[in-house]
Every structure is written in C-alpha cells, then in structure tokens.
C-alpha positions, 0 to 999 in steps of 0.5 A: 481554510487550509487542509495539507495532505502528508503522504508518501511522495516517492517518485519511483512508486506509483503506489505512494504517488496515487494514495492522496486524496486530493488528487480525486477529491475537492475540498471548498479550501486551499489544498496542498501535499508534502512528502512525509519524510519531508514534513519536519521542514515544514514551517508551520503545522500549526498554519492549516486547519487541518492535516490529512494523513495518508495514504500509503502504508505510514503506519510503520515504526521505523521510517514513519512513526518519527514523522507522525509523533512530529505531525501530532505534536505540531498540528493545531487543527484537525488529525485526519488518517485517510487511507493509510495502514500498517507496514511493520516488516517481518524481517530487514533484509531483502528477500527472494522469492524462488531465485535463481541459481546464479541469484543463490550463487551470488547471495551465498558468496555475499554470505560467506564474504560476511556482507549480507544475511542469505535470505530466499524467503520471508521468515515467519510472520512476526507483527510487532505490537502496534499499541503505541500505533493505536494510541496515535490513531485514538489521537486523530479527529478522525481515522480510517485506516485501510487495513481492514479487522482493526477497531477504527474505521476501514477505508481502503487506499483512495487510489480505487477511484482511478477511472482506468481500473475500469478501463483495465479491469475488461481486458482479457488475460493472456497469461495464467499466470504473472509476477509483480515484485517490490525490488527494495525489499523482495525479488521474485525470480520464477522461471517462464513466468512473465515479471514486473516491478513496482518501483520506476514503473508507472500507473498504466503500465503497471495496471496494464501487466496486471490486466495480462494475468489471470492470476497475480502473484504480488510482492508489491502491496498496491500491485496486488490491491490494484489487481483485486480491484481488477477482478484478478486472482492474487496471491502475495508473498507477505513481507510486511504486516500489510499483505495480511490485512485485505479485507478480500481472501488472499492468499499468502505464499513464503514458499515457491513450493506452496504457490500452485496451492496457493493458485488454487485458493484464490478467487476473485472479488467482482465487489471490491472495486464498488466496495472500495470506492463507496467507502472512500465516498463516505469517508470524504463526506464525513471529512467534510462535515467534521470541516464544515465543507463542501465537497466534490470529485476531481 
C-alpha cells in the first residue's frame, strides 16, 4: 500500500515543516510527502491508495484551494484532512503591529510615491464565506481539521507530539513579556520587548524564545499553538481567520493600545499539550482502521 502525505513544505517555516504527520506516525505502508504547491507535478494521484492532506493552514482560497480542487479530482484512493485548518486573510497587504517611527516614516513615503497601501494594523475581521471549503471537506473520507467550533472532527495541528515541548515547557521565563512576528504578512516592532521571527528560524530556537516569555504575543500562528502547549500566556494579533479558531481562550489584539488588556485576559492551558496529543492519537488510529493498517509512533 501507498499513502502520500500533501503539506506545506516551506524551507523557511518551521511551522509548515513540522505539521506532517509522517514525521511522528508510522504506517505498515509506503510513505511519502510533496509540498502542496508542488502536487500538480505529481505524475499519478491516482497511483496511492490514499493521500493525506495536512497540516498547515491549507484551507485557504487563494494559495491553496487550486491545489486541494486538483487533489480531489485526481485522487482514486482515500481523502484524508489531518491537522489542517482555515487561513483566509482579513486583508492583502503587510501589516505592522505598533511600528516605528522611522517604520511610519518609510510606510508613509511608499504611500505617498503610490507604491504601497499604509497599513499599521489589521482592519476588522472579515472571514470569508467558507462553504465551498466545507464542500470539499464533506468530500473527504475522512476529516479533522484543526480549528476548533467547525462541524467536522477537531484535530489540532500533529506537531504537539514533538517531544521537546516537554523539554521546553519546564524552563522558567526570564522575560514577562516576548514577540514572535510573521514578517511575510505582520511585523511587530514594540519598544524594549524582546522579538523573534517565525520564518528562517528553526524549531528549537524558536521554542526556546517562547520558553523565555511568560506571556507571548504572536503574529505567527504555530508560534502561538507551540507557546499554548507550553503553558505560556499568549495574545495574538489576528490577520488571518485561523488565529480566531483555538479551541483555548486567546486573546486578540489589532491595537497596541489594547495589549496590556489583553495581557491581562490571558491565561494558561496547563491541559492543552495531553488534550492536543490524545486527539492526534485517536485520529491516527481511526486512519488506520479506515486503511485497514497497523500503526505506530515514530
């Protein structure tokens, strides 16, 4: 038997690199991945008996919903959605979370030269209607998506059985308070806040920023999922649909002014870590029994 994994293979997001299944689940099969934006040059879909999609935040229609249409119209075998989620932006143009003055100053010039849109914070939220996405998803064999208050199954992203959560999770804090931004889509440039990034950056160093904070203020999703599991306080600032679906009380904040406030709103989820995993636990088993496979953790 043949299974191909379709995720998000980008070299530069340690968040896309981690959200596949296979690198924490066995299957009695043959096992491969391709990057979704890659997966019209595969030969054959119909070659694998079944195609796992996920994670990552693939539900998304203008990157990914291409690539997913292709997948289901080419796919003979099973349809699975693991881990995957929703990700239709509020906006299309890079935003800045409390910028600099010489930030302003540049965004204002690329204004007024006509160049850019001068955007320091996300507009207000406006999730697109996603029942075409759902049609897709009703499609699947089988489907756990990690967003949680959908109606399929919640399956948060498989990277929470990483073992070094644990590891990182019992390192005291040193600062009250850290950033992690997402520079492709929103900068966060507070003053004397220690800052990291999401993108070129690996999965220790990035968990290691997190276990510095004792609250964490994301503009990176995965950042903020990884510092939840880590039993930190997080606050995001929303510029995508997905920051608004943890299935854990999060904060939002689209305004510096409203961070201390935010600050205050956040608490932690000693339970997420066991609730997440035990989900991705069960999930791998029911895959396995809809594959008539044996199973086993890498």
């Amino acid at each position: 038997m043949r299974l191909l994994n379709i995720y998000r293979k980008d070299a530069r997001n340690a968040g896309d690199l981690k959200s596949s299944p296979f690198l924490y689940f066995k299957f009695d099969a043959d096992q491969e991945s391709v990057d979704v934006l890659a997966v019209k040059g595969v030969s054959n879909l119909s070659d694998y008996d079944a195609v796992i999609v996920g994670g990552g935040g693939l539900l998304e229609d203008k990157w990914f919903m291409p690539s997913l249409a292709h997948i289901r119209d080419k796919c003979r075998g099973k349809l699975i959605l693991w881990g995957a989620g929703l990700n239709n932006h509020f906006h299309e143009q890079i935003i800045y979370f409390a910028p600099s003055f010489a930030t302003r100053r540049r965004l204002l010039w690329k204004w007024l030269s006509g160049r850019r849109t001068f955007v320091v914070k996300p507009p207000a939220h406006n999730v697109r209607d996603s029942s075409h996405r759902d049609v897709w998803l009703k499609s699947c064999d089988m489907a756990g998506v990690r967003d949680h208050g959908t109606a399929f199954d919640w399956v948060p992203c498989v990277s929470c059985m990483d073992s070094r959560l644990d590891h990182y999770r019992n390192i005291a804090p040193e600062h009250p308070l850290v950033a992690i931004d997402h520079p492709d889509f929103c900068k966060i440039e507070l003053n004397r806040i220690p800052r990291f990034s999401n993108i070129g950056n690996n999965f220790d160093s990035i968990l290691s920023f997190i276990a510095s904070g004792e609250t964490v203020l994301c503009a990176s999703y995965h950042a903020a999922y990884w510092a939840i599991l880590m039993g930190r306080k997080v606050v995001v600032v929303p510029w995508s649909e997905k920051f608004l679906r943890f299935k854990q009380t999060v904060p939002a904040c689209s305004d510096s002014g409203e961070l201390q406030d935010c600050i205050k709103r956040s608490i932690r989820h000693p339970e997420a870590l066991k609730e997440c995993r035990e989900s991705n636990l069960a999930f791998a088993s029911k895959v396995a029994n809809l594959l008539n496979l044996r199973w086993s953790r890498v």
